[in-house]
C-alpha positions as a LaTeX table, in Angstrom:
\begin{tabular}{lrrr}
\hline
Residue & $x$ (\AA) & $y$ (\AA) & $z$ (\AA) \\
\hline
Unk1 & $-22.05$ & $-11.13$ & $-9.26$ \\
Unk2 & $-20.62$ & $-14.34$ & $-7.49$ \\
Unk3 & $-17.58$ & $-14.13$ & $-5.63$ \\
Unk4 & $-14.77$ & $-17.17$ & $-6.22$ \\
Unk5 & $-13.64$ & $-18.76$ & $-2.62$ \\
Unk6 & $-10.95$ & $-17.12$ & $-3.15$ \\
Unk7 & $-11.95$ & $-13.56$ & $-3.85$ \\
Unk8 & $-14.36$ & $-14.30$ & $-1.06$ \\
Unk9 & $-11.34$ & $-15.96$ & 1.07 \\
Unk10 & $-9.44$ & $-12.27$ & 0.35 \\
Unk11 & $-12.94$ & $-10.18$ & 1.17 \\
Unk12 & $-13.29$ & $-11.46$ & 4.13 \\
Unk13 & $-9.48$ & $-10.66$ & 5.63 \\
Unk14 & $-9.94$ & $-7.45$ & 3.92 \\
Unk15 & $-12.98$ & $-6.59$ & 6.61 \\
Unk16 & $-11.50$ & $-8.16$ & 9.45 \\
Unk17 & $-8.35$ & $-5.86$ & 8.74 \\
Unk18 & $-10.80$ & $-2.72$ & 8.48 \\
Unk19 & $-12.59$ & $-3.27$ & 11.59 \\
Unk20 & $-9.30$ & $-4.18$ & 13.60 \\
Unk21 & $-8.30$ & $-0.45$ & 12.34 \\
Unk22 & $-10.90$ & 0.84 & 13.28 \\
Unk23 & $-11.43$ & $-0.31$ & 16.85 \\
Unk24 & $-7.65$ & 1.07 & 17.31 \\
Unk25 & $-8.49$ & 4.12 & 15.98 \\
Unk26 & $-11.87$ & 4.10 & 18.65 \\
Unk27 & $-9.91$ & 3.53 & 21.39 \\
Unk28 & $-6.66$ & 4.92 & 20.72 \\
Unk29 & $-6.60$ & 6.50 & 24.51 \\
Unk30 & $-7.64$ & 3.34 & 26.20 \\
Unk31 & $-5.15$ & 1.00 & 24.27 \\
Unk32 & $-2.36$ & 3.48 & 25.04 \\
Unk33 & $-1.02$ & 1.92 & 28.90 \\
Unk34 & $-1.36$ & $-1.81$ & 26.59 \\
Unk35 & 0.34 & $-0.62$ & 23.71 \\
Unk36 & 3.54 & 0.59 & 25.61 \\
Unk37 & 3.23 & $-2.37$ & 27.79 \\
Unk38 & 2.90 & $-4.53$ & 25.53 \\
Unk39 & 6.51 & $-3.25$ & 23.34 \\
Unk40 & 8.15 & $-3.20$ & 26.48 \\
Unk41 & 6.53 & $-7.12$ & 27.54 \\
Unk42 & 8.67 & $-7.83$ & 23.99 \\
Unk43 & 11.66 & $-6.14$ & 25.16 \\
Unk44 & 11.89 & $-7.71$ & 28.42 \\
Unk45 & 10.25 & $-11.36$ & 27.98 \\
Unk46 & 13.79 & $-12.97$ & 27.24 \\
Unk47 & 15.12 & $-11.90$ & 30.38 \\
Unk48 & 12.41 & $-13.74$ & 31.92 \\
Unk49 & 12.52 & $-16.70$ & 29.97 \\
Unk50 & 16.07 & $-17.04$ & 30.66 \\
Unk51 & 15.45 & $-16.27$ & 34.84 \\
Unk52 & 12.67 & $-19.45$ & 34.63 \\
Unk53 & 14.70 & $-21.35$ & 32.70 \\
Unk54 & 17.26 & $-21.31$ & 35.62 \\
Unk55 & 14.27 & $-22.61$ & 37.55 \\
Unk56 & 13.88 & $-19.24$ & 39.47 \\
Unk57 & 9.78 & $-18.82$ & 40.22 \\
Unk58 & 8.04 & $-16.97$ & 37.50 \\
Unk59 & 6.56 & $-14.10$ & 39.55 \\
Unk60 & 9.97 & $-13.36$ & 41.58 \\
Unk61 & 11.45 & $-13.73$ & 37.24 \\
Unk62 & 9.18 & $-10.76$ & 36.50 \\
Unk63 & 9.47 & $-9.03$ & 39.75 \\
Unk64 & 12.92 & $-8.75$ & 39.59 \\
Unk65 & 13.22 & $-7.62$ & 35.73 \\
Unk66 & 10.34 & $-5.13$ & 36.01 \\
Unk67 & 12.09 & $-3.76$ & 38.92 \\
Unk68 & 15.22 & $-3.46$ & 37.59 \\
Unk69 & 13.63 & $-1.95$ & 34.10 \\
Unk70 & 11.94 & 0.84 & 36.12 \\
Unk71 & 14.93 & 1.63 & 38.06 \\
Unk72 & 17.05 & 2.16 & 35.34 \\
Unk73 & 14.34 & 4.71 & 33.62 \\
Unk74 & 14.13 & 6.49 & 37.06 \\
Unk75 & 18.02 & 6.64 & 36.88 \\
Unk76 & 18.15 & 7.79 & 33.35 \\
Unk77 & 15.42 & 10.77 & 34.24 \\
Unk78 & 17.20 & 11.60 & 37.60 \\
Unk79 & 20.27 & 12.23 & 35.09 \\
Unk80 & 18.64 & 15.55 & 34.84 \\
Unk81 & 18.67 & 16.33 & 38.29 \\
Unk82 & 21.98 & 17.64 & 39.06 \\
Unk83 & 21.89 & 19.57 & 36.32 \\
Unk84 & 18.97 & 21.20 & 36.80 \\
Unk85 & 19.80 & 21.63 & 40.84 \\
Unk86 & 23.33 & 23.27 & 39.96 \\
Unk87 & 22.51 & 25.21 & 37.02 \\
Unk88 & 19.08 & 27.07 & 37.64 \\
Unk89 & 20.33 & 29.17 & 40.21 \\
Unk90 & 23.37 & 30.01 & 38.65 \\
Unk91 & 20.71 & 30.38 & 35.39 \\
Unk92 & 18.85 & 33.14 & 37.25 \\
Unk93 & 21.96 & 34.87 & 38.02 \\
Unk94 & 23.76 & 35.08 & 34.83 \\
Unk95 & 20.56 & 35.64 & 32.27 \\
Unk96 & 20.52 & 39.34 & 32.99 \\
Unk97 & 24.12 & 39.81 & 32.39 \\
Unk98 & 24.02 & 37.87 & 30.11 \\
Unk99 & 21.42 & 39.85 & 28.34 \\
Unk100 & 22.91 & 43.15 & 29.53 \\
Unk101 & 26.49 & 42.36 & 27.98 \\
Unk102 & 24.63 & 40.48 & 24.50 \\
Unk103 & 22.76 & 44.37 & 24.49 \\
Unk104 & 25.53 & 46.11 & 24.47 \\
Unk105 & 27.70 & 44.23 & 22.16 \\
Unk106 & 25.69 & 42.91 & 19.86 \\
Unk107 & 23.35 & 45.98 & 19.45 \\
Unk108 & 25.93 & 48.19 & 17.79 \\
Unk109 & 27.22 & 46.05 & 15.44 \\
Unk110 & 23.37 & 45.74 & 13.44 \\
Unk111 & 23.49 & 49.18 & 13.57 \\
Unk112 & 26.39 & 49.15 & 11.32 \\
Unk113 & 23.82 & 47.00 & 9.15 \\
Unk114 & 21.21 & 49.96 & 9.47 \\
Unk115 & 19.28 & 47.63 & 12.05 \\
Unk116 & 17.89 & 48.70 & 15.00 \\
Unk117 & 17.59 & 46.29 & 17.84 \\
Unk118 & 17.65 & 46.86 & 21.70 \\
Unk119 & 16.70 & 43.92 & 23.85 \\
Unk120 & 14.15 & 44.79 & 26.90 \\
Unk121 & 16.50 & 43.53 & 29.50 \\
Unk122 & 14.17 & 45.05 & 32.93 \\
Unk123 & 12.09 & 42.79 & 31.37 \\
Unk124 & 14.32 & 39.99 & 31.03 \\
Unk125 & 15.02 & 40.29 & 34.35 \\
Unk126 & 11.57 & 40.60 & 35.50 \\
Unk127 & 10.74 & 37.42 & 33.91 \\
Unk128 & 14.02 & 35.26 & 35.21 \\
Unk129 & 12.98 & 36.75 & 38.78 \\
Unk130 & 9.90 & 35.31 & 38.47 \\
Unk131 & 10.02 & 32.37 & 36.96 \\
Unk132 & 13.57 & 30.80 & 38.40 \\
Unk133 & 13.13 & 32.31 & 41.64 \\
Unk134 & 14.83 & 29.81 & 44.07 \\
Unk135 & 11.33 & 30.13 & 46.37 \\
Unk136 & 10.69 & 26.34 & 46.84 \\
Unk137 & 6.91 & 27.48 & 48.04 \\
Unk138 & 6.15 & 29.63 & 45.09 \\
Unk139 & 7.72 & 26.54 & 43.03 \\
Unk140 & 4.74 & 24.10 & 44.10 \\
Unk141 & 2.29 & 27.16 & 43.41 \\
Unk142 & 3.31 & 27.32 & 39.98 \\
Unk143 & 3.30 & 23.92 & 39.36 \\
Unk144 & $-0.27$ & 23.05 & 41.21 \\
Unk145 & $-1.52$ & 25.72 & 39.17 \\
Unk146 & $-0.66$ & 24.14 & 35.84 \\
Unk147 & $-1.83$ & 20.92 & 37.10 \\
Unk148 & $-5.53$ & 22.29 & 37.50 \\
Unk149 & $-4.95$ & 24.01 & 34.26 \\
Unk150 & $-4.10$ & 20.99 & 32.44 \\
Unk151 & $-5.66$ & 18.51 & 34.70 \\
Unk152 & $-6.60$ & 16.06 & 31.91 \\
Unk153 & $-3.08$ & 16.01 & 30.79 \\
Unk154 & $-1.59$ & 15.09 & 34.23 \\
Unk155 & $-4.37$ & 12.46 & 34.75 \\
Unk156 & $-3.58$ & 10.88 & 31.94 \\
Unk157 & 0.14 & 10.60 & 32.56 \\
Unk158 & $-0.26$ & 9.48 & 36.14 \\
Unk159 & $-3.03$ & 6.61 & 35.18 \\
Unk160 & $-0.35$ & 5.61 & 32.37 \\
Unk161 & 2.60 & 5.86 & 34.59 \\
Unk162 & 0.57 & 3.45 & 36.98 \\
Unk163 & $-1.12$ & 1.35 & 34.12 \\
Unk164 & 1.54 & 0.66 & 32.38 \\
Unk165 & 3.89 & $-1.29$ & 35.21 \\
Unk166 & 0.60 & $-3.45$ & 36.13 \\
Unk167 & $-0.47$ & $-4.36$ & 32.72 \\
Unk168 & 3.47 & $-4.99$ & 31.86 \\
Unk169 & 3.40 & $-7.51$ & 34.98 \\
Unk170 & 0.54 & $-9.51$ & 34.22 \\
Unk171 & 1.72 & $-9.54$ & 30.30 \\
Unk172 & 5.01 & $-10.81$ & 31.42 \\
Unk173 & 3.47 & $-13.43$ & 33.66 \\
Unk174 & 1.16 & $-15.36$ & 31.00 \\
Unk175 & 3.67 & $-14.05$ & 27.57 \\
Unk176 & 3.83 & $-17.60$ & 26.58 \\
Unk177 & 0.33 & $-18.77$ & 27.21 \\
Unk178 & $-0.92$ & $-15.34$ & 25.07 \\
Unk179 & 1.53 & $-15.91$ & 21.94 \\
Unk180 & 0.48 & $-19.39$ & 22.22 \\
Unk181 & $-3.11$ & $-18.49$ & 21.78 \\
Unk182 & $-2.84$ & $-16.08$ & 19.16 \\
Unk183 & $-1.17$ & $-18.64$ & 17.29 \\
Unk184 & $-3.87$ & $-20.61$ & 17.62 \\
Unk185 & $-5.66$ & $-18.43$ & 15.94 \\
Unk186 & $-4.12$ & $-18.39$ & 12.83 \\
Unk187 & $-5.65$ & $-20.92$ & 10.08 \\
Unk188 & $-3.67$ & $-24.35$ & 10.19 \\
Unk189 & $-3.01$ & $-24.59$ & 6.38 \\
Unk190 & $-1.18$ & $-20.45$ & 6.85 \\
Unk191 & 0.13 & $-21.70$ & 9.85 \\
Unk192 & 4.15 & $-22.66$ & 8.70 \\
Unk193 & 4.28 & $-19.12$ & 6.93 \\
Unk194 & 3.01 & $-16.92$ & 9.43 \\
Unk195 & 5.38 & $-18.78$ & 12.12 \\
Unk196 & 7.86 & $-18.31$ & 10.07 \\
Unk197 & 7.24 & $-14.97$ & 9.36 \\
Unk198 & 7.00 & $-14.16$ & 12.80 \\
Unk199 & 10.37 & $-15.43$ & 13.72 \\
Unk200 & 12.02 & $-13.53$ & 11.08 \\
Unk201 & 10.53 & $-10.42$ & 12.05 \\
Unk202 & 11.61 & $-11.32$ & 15.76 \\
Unk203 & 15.12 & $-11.86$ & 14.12 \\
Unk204 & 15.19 & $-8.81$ & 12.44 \\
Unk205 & 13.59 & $-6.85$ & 15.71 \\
Unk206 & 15.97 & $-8.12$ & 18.00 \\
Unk207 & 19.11 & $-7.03$ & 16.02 \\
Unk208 & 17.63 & $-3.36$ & 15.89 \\
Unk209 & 17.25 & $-3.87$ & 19.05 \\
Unk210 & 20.78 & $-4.66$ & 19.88 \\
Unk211 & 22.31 & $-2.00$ & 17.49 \\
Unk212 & 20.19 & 0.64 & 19.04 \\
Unk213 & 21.51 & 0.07 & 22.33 \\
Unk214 & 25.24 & $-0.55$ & 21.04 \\
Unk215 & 24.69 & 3.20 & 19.30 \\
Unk216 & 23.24 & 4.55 & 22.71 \\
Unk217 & 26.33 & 2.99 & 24.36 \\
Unk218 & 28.40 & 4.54 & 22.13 \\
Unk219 & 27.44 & 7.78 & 22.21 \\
Unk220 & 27.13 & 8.02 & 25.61 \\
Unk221 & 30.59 & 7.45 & 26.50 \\
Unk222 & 31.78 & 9.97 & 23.35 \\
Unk223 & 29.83 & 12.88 & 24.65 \\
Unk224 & 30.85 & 12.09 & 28.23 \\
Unk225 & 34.55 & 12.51 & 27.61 \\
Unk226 & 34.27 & 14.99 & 24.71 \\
Unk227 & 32.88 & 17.09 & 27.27 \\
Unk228 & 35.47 & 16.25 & 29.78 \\
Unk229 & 38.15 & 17.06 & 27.54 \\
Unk230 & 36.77 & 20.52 & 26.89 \\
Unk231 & 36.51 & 20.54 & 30.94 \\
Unk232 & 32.98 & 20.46 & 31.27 \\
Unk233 & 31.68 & 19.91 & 35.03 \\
Unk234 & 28.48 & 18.03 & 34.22 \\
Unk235 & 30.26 & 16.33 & 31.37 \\
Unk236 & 29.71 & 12.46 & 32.89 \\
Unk237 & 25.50 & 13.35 & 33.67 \\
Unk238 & 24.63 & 15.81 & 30.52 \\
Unk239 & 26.93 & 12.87 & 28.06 \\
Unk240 & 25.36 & 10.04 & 29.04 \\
Unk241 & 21.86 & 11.30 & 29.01 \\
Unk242 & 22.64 & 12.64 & 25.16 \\
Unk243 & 23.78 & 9.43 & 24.53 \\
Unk244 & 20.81 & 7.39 & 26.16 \\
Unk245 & 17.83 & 9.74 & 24.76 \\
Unk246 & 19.15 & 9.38 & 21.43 \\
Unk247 & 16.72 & 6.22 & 21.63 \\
Unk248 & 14.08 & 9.08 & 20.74 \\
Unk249 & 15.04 & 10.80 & 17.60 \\
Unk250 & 15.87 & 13.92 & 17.56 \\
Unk251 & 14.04 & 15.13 & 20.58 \\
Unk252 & 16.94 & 13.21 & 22.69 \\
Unk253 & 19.31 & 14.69 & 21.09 \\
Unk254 & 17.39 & 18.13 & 21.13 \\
Unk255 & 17.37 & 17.66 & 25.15 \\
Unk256 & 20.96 & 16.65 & 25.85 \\
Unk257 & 21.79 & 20.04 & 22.88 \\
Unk258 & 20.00 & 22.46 & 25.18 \\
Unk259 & 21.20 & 21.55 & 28.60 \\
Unk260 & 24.83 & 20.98 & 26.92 \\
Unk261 & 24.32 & 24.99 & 25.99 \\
Unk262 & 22.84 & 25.62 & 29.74 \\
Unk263 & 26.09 & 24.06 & 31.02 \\
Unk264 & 28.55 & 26.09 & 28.70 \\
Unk265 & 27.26 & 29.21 & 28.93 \\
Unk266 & 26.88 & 29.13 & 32.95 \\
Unk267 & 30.22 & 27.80 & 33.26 \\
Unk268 & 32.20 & 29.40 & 31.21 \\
Unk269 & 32.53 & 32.81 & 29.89 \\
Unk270 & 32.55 & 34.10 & 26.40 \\
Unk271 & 32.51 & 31.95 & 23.53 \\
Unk272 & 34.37 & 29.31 & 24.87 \\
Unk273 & 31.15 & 27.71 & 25.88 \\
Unk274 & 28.94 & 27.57 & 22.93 \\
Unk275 & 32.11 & 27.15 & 20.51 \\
Unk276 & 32.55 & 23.52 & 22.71 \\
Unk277 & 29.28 & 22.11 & 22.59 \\
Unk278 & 28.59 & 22.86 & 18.41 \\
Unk279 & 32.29 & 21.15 & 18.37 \\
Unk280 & 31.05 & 18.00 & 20.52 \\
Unk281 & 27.74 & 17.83 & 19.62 \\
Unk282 & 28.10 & 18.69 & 15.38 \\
Unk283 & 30.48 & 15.81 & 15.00 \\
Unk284 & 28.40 & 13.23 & 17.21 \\
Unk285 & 25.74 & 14.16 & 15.04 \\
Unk286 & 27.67 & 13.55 & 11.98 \\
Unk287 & 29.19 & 10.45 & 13.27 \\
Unk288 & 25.42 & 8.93 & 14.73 \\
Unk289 & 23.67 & 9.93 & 11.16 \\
Unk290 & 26.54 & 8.69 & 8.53 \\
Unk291 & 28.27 & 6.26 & 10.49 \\
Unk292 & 26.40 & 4.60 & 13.59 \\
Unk293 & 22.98 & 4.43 & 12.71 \\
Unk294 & 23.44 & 3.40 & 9.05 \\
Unk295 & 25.94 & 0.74 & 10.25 \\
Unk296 & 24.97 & $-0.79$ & 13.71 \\
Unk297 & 20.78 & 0.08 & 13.09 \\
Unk298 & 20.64 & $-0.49$ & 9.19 \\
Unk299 & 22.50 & $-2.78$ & 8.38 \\
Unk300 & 21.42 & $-4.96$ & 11.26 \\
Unk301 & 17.96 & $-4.75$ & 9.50 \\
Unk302 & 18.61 & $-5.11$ & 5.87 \\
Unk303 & 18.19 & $-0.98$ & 5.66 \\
Unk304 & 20.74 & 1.40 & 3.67 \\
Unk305 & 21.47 & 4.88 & 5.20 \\
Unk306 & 19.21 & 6.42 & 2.63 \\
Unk307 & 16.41 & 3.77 & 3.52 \\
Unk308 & 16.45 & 4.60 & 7.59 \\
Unk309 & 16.56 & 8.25 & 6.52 \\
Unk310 & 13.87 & 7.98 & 4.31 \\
Unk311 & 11.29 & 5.97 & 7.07 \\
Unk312 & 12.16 & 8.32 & 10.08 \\
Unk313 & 10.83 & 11.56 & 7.87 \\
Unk314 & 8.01 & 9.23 & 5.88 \\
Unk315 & 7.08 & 7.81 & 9.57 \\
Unk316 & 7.29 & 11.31 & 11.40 \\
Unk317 & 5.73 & 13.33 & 8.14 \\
Unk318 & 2.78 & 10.69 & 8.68 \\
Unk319 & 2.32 & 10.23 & 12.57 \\
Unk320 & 4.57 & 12.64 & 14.02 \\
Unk321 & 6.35 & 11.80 & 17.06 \\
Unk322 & 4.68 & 8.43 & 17.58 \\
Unk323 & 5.70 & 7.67 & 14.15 \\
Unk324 & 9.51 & 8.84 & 14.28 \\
Unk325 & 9.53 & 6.55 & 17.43 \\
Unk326 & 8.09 & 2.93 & 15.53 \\
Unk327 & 9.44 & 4.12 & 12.25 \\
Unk328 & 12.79 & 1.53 & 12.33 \\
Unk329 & 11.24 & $-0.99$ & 14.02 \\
Unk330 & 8.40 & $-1.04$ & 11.67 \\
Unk331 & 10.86 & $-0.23$ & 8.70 \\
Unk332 & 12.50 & $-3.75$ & 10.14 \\
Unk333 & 8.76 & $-5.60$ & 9.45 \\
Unk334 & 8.17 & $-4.17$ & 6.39 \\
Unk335 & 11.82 & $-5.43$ & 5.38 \\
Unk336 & 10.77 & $-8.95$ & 6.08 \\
Unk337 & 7.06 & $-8.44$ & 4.10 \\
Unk338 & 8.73 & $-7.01$ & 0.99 \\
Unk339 & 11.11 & $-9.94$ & 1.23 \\
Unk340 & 8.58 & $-12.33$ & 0.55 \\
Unk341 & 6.66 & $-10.37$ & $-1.41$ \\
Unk342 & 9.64 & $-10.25$ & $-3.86$ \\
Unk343 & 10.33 & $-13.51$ & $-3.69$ \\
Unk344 & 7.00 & $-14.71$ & $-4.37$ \\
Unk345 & 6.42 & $-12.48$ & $-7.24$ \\
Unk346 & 9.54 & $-13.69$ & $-8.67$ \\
Unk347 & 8.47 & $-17.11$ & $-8.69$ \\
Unk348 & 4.98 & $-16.05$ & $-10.15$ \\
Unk349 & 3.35 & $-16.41$ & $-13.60$ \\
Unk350 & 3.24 & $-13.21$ & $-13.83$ \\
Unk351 & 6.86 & $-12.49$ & $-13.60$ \\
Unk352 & 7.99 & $-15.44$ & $-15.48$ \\
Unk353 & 5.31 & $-14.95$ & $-17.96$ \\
\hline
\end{tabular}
């Protein structure tokens, strides 16, 4: 059987695409530190760009906005630090009481259901003693111990956590001369469609991009003073660290939930509490999933509310975490593809018959 040119033409990207796939699937682990630098080299390239093009020297231009990008995540992560220093002791305090007065309240009234349930509170206590105990020494212990347990784990994170910032650099540094080459690459006569392709998809990228953050915005400062106004004292820390890990789908929001719960429970007693944060944090959930997503993220993209719902659970249902990370962004792409797509099958003989 002889192939046409152009079956042969289509063959031929068909294999190129397979081993590509393949070599990322190889080395998955390796291409990891490049990967993340390499989304965050797009994030941060027009900062650059605009610091040279104010005739400021390219390596003090990427200096200056790698430094200030890894400041800001240290800030964001040292959110958690207050919180964590004010509440675990008062944590290992109030869990046994806590426990002691849920037992005794909550106990009797399933045994009006015929259920009998008595919660082990000596060993509640043992467990809080042991494993919030304030001993800084016994702290380390613990945690050099689960390092040699899961050794491979931490050496991946450090090597990634020191990878990533070098690779990043040196991406920054020659951007222009490596999207210059790739381009290059491409076939002259395919040329004009895949540039303009690619600065559609850049289009579309950059206004999720800029929704995203106006959402994060957003809901930082709502949680912040919805907390304050039901006189939370780590309202301004736990808010704004809701409202900035929302970037990660529901895990963020997961995160700020739980400590919002540490906070009200330690701080206030009764229901008061708990009754707060479902208040604050069920209507920024309702507002961030009808309103501010749909709106700032969607339609910023070309997406409807039932399209962005639809790729986070096809994208996490497929790759899990990973995927309910990339789903919008790659949602965005695909947008742009089946644009052309549709227009090109409009315009074919096979539509117009």
């Amino acid at each position: 059987m002889t192939l046409t040119p152009a079956q042969r033409q289509t063959t031929t990207w068909i294999a190129l695409g397979a081993i590509a796939f393949l070599l990322v699937w190889l080395l998955g682990p390796v291409l990891t530190p490049f990967l993340i630098a390499a989304v965050l080299g797009y994030v941060l390239h027009p900062l650059v760009e605009r610091l040279a093009a104010r005739r400021v020297p390219r390596v003090l231009a990427v200096a200056l906005v790698e430094v200030t990008a890894i400041v800001v995540a240290l800030a964001v992560v040292l959110l958690i630090v207050p919180i964590l220093s004010k509440q675990l002791p008062l944590l290992r305090e109030q869990i046994p009481m806590l426990a002691d007065r849920l037992n005794s309240g909550l106990s009797p009234w399933l045994a009006n259901f015929g259920i009998n349930v008595a919660l082990d509170t000596g060993s509640i206590k043992a467990f809080v003693l042991k494993y919030l105990d304030a001993n800084v020494d016994d702290s380390i212990a613990t945690a050099l111990s689960s390092a040699l347990i899961g050794g491979s784990i931490v050496l991946s994170v450090l090597g990634n956590a020191f990878l990533v910032p070098v690779v990043l650099f040196y991406l920054l540094m020659d951007w222009l001369k490596l999207t210059h080459r790739m381009s290059e690459l491409v076939p002259p006569r395919m040329r004009a469609s895949v540039h303009g392709f690619v600065q559609e998809c850049d289009s579309v990228l950059g206004q999720y991009l800029r929704g995203q953050l106006l959402v994060m915005l957003i809901l930082a400062a709502y949680y912040s003073i919805a907390l304050a106004l039901f006189r939370f004292e780590l309202a301004v820390p736990v808010g704004v660290f809701t409202g900035l890990a929302i970037f990660i789908p529901y895990i963020g929001f997961g995160l700020g939930l739980v400590l919002a719960l540490i906070s009200g429970v330690l701080q206030f007693s009764g229901w008061y509490g708990l009754i707060a944060v479902a208040v604050v944090y069920g209507f920024g959930q309702f507002i961030e999933s009808l309103f501010l997503t749909p709106r700032l993220v969607g339609e910023r993209i070309g997406m409807s509310a039932l399209t962005v719902i639809f790729a986070l659970l096809a994208f996490g249902h497929l790759f899990g975490f990973v995927g309910v990370l990339l789903a919008l962004p790659v949602s965005a792409v695909l947008v742009v593809a089946v644009r052309r797509v549709r227009v090109a099958y409009v315009s074919s003989g096979l539509y117009l018959g």
